[in-house]
C-alpha positions as CSV (number, residue, x, y, z in Angstrom):
1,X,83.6,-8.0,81.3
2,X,84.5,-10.0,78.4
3,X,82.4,-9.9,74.5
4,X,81.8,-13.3,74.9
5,X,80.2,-12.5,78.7
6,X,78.3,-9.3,76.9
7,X,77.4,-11.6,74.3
8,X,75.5,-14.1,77.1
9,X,77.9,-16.5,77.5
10,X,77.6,-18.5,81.0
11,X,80.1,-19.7,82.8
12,X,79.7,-22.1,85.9
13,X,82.6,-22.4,88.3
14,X,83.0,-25.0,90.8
15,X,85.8,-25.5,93.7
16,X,86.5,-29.1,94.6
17,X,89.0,-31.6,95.4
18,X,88.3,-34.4,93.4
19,X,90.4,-36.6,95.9
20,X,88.6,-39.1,93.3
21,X,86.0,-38.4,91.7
22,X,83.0,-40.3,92.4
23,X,79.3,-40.4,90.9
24,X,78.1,-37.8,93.9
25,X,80.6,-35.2,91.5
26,X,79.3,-36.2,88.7
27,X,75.7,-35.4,89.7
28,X,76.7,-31.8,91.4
29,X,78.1,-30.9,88.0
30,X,75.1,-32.1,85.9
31,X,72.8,-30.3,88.5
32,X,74.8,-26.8,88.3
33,X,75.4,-26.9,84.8
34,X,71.0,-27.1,84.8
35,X,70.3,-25.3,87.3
36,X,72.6,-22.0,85.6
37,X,72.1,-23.1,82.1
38,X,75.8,-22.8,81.7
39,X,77.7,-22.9,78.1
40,X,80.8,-24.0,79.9
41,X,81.3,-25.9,83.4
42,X,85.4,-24.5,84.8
43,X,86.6,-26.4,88.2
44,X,89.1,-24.9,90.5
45,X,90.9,-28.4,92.1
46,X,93.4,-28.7,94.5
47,X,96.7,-30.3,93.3
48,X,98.9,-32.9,95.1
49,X,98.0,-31.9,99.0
50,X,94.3,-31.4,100.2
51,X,92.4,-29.7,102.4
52,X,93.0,-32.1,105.0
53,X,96.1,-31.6,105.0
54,X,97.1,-34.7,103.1
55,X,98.5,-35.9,99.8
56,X,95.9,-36.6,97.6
57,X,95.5,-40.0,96.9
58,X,95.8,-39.7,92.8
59,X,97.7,-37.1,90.4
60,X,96.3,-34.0,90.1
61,X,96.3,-34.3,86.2
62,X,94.2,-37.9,86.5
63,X,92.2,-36.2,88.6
64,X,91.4,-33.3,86.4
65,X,90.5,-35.7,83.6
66,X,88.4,-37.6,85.3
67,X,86.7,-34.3,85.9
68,X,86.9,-33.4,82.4
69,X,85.4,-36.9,81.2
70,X,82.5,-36.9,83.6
71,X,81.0,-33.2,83.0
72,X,83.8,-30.2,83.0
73,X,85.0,-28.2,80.4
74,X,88.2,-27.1,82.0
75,X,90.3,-27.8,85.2
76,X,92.4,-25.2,87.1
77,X,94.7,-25.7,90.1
78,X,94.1,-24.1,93.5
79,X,97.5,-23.0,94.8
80,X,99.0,-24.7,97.3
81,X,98.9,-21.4,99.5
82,X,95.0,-21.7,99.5
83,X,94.4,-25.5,98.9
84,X,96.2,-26.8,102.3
85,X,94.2,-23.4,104.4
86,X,91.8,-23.5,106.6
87,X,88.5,-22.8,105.1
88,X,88.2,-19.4,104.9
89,X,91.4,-19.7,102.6
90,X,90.2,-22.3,100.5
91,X,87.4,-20.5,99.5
92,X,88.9,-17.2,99.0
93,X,91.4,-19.1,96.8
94,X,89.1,-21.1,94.7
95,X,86.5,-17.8,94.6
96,X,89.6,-15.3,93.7
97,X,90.4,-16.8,90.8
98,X,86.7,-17.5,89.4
99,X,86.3,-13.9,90.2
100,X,89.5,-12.8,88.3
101,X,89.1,-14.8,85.1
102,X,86.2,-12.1,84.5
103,X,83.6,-14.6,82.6
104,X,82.6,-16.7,85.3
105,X,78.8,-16.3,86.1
106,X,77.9,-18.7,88.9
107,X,79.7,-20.2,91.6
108,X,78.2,-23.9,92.0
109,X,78.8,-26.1,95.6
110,X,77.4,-28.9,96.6
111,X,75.4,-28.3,100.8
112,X,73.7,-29.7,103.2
113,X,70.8,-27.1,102.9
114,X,69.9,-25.1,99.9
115,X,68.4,-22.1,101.9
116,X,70.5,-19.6,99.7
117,X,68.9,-17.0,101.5
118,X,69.8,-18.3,105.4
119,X,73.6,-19.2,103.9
120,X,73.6,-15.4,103.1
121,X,72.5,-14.5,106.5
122,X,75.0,-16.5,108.2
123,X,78.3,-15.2,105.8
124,X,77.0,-11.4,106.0
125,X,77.1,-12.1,110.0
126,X,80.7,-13.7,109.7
127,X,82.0,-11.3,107.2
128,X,80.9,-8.4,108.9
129,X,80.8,-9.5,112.5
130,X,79.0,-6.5,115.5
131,X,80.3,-6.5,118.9
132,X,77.9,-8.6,120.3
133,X,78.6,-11.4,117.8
134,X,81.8,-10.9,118.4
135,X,81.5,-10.9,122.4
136,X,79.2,-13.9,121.8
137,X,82.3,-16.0,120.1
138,X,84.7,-15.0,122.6
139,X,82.6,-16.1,125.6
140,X,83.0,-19.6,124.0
141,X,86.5,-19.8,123.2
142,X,87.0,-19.0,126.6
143,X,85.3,-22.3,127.8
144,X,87.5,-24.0,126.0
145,X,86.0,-24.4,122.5
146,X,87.6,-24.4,119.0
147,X,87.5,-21.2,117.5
148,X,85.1,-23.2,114.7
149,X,82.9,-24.3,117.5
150,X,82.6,-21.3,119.0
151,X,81.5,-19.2,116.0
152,X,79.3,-22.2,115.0
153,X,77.4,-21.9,118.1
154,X,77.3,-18.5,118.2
155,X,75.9,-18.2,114.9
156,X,73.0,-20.9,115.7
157,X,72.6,-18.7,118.5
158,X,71.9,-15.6,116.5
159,X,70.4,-16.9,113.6
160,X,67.5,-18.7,115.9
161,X,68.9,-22.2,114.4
162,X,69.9,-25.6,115.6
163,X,73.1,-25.6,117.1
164,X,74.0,-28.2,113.9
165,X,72.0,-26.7,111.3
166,X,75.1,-25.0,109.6
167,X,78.1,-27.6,111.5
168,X,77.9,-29.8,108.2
169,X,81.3,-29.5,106.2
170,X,80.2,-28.9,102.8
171,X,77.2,-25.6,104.7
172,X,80.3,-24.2,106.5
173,X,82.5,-24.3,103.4
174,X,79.5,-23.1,101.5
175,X,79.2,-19.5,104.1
176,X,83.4,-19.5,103.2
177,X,82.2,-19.1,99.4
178,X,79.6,-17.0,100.5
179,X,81.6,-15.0,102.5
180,X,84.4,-14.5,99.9
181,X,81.9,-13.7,97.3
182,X,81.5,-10.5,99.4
183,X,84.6,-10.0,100.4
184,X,85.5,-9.6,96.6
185,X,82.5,-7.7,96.1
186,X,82.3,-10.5,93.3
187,X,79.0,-10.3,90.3
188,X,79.6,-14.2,90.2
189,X,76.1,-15.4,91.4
190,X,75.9,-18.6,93.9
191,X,74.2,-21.5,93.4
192,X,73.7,-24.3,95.8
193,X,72.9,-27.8,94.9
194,X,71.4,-29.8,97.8
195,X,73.6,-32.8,99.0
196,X,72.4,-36.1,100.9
197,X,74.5,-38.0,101.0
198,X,77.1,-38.0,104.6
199,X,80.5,-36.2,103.7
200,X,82.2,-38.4,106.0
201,X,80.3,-41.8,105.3
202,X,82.1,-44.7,104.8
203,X,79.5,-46.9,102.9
204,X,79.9,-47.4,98.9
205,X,76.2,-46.0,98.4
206,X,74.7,-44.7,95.0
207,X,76.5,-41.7,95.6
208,X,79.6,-42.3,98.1
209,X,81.6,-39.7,100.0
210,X,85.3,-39.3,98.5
211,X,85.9,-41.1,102.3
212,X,84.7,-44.4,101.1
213,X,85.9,-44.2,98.0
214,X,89.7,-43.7,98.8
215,X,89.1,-46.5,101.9
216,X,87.7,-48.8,98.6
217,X,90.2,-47.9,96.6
218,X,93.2,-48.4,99.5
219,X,91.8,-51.9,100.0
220,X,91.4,-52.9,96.5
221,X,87.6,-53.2,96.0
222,X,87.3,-53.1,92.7
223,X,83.7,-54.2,92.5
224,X,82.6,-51.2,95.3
225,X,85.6,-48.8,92.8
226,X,83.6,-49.6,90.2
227,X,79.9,-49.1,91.6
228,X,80.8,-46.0,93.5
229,X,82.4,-43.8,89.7
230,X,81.1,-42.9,86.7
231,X,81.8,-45.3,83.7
232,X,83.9,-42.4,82.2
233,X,86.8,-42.5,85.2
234,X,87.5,-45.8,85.3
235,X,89.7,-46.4,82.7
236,X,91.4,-43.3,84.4
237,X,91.8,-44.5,87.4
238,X,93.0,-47.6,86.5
239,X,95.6,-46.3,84.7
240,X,96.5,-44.4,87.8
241,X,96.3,-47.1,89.9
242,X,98.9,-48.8,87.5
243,X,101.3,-46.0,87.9
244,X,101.3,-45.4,91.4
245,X,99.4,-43.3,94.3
246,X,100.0,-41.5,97.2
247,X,98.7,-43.4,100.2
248,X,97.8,-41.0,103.8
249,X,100.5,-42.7,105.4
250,X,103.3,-42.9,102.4
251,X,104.9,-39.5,104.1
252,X,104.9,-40.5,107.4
253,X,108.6,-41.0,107.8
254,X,109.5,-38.0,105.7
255,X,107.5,-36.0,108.1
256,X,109.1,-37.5,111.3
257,X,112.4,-36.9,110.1
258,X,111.2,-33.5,110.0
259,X,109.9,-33.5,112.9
260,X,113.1,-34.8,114.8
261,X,115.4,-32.4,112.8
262,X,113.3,-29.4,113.5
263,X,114.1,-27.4,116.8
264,X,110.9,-25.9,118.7
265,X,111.5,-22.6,117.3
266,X,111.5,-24.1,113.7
267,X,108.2,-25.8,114.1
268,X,106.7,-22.6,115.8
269,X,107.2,-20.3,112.5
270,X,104.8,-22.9,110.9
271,X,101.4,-21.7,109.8
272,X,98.9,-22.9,112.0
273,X,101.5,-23.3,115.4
274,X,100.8,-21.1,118.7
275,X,100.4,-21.2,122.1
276,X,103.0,-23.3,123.1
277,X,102.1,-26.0,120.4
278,X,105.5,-26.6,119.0
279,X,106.8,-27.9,122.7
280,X,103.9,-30.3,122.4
281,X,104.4,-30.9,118.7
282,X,108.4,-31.7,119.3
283,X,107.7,-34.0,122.5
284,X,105.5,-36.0,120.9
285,X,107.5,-36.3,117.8
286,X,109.9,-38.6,120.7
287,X,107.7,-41.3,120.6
288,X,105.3,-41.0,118.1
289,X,106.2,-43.3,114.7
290,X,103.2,-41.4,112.5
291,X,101.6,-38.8,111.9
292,X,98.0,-40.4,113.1
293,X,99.9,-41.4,116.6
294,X,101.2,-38.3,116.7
295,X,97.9,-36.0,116.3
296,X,96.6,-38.1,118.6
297,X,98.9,-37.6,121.5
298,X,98.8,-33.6,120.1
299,X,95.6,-32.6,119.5
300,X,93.4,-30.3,121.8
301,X,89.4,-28.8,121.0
302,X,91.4,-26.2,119.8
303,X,93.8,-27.7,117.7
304,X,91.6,-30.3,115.8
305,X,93.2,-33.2,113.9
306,X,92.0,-31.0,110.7
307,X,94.6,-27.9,112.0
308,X,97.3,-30.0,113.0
309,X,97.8,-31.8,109.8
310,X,97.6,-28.6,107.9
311,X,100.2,-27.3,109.9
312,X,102.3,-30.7,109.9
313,X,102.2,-30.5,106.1
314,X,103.4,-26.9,106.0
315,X,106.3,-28.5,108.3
316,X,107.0,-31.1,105.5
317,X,107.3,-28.5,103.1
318,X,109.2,-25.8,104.6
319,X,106.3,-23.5,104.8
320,X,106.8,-20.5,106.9
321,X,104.0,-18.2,108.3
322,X,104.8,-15.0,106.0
323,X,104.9,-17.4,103.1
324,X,101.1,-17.8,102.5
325,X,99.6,-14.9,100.5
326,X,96.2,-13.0,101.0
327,X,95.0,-13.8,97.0
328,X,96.6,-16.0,94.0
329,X,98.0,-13.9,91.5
330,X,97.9,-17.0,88.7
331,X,96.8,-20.3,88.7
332,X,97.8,-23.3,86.1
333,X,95.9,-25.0,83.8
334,X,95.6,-28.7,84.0
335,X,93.3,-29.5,81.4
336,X,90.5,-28.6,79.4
337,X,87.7,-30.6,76.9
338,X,88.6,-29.6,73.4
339,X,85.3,-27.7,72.4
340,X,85.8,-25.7,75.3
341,X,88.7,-23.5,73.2
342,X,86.6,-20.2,73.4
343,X,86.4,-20.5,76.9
344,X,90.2,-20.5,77.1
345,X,90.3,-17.7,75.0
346,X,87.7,-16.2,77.2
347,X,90.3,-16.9,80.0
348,X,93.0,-14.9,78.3
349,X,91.2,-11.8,78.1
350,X,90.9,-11.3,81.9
351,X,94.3,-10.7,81.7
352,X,94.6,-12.9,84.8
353,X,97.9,-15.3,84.8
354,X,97.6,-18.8,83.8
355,X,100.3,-21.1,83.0
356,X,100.7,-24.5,82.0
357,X,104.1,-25.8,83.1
358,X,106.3,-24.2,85.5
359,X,106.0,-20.5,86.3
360,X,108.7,-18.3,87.8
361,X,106.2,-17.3,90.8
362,X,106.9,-18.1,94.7
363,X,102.9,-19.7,94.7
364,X,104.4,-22.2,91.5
365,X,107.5,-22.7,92.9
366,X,105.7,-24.1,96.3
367,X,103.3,-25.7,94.2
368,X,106.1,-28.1,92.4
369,X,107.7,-28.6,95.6
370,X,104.7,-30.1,96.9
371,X,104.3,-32.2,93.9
372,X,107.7,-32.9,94.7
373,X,106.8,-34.6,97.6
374,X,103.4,-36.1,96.3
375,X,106.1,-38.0,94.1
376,X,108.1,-39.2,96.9
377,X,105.0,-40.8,98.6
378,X,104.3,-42.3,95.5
379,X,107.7,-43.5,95.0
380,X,107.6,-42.2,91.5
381,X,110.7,-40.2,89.7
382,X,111.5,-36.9,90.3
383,X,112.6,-36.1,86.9
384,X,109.2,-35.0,85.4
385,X,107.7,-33.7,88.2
386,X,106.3,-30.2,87.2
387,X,106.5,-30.7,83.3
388,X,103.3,-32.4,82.5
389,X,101.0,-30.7,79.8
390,X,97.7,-30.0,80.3
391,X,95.1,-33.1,79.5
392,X,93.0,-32.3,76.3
393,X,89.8,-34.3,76.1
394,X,88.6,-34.6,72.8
């Protein structure tokens, strides 16, 4: 533990995607910076690719001020290796580094349900799974079910829940945090904030999902843009709007290039490919001019549009299986509010690796080849792409 931790100091961490931000992130961080009485609010954000397997539709560095405008006090980046992972990754990822930076107190996400103690129940179950859990899940898989599915009913099953209670994205991602909390055998202390509004909704309501706003956004409705984000973001995003994004689709042709190039073999050392999938993936690829055509003439219960589109992106990149690690070992700093210097310096003591600009690490070296590649969708220049500095908000 740090002086400045001995000495009190609080230190809320979040892990988010920020894919843009929207007034529904600005609430979560005004809630969790209440609810844990927190001196300083640190985010964890995925850079240039997403969870869903797709470039994110603004710069990582807009999106980290935004952030830092609307309630944070300092941004890092989740890796590459963790950001584009299923969700067991993503967490461990974001968790592993709040965990190693030593001053972190609480660990802040945004659920479906705020029954801390039922979320607990649920990740102790996963984490540590007995025979007839595990007997329980297989039964399922062999019906036919994705292996999320499966353990999704099963644990409903066990837990005497609805079979949906837990199915929401954000309360599964929120067991994942839960989960790697333990796996760490972290101090950090969770706090949920209760969400209501639907992750996947595609209305512009008081507080949107990131799906709505990006579909705003995509068709250029400014007066829903403008509704649907703090007052602090938009001159933000439109200055990222003026310099270019990365659409869903602006990779497309890079990625059926790929695809066509690749021989089965290739494709099948992909993280994410088995079972035969990389026959299926290189047939399709024949007649399939996108990646959406593509999933669709792919995709199986098992292999959900989610999985595929992970493991198209690795393709993309030239990610192999053995390439993605268990834990980062550093992370890079994108940006921090000025007043939040002693956190920084609080940062440094862990003795945990940040950098600011390119680091001689295989996780850094994938993570500016994949902003790399965000610039290609964008269509911007190549030249700068790794050497930006970190945004200070004054």
């Amino acid at each position: 533990m740090t002086n400045k931790l001995e000495r009190g100091m609080r230190v809320c961490g979040v892990i988010a995607e920020y894919d843009p931000f929207h007034r529904g992130h600005e609430r979560h961080l005004r809630l969790a910076r209440g609810k844990t009485r927190a001196d300083y609010v640190v985010c964890v954000m995925s850079g240039s690719f997403t969870q869903r397997g797709l470039p994110a539709l603004l710069p990582a560095h807009a999106r980290a001020e935004m952030a830092l405008r609307c309630g944070a006090d300092a941004v890092l980046q989740l890796p590459y290796a963790f950001s584009v992972r299923e969700a067991e990754y993503f967490a461990l990822g974001g968790v592993g580094i709040l965990n190693a930076l030593q001053c972190v107190t609480h660990l802040s996400f945004g659920c479906e349900t705020d029954d801390l103690a039922l979320l607990r129940r649920a990740a102790s179950l996963l984490e540590q799974p007995d025979a007839a859990f595990q007997e329980a899940v297989q039964g399922k898989l062999s019906r036919g079910l994705s292996f999320a599915a499966a353990q999704g009913q099963a644990l409903a099953e066990r837990l005497s829940i609805p079979a949906n209670a837990l199915n929401a994205p954000n309360a599964a991602l929120a067991i994942c945090y839960l989960r790697a909390l333990l796996h760490l055998q972290s101090p950090i202390q969770p706090v949920p904030v209760l969400r209501r509004q639907d992750y996947h909704a595609c209305e512009l309501e008081s507080f949107p999902s990131a799906s709505a706003v990006r579909g705003a956004i995509l068709r250029g409705d400014w007066s829903g843009i403008k509704g649907a984000l703090p007052e602090a973001a938009l001159p933000v995003l439109r200055s990222a709007l003026l310099q270019g994004i990365c659409p869903p689709d602006a990779l497309d042709r890079a990625l059926r290039r790929c695809l066509l190039l690749a021989s089965p073999d290739e494709i099948a050392a992909w993280p994410g490919i088995g079972e035969g999938l990389e026959t299926r993936i290189k047939k399709a690829a024949e007649t399939a001019v996108s990646r959406e055509e593509l999933i669709h003439l792919v995709k199986t219960r098992r292999y959900t549009q989610g999985r595929l589109n992970r493991a198209l992106c690795h393709g993309l990149l030239g990610v192999k299986k053995d390439a993605l690690p268990q834990a980062p070992a550093a992370a890079r700093l994108l940006g921090f509010r000025a007043s939040a210097r002693p956190l920084l310096k609080a940062f440094r003591a862990s003795g945990f690796p940040l950098y600011t600009r390119l680091a001689r690490t295989p996780e850094a070296a994938l993570d500016a080849r994949a902003d790399e590649m965000w610039r290609i969708g964008a269509g911007f220049p190549q030249a700068d792409a790794y050497r930006q500095a970190p945004v200070i908000v004054e």
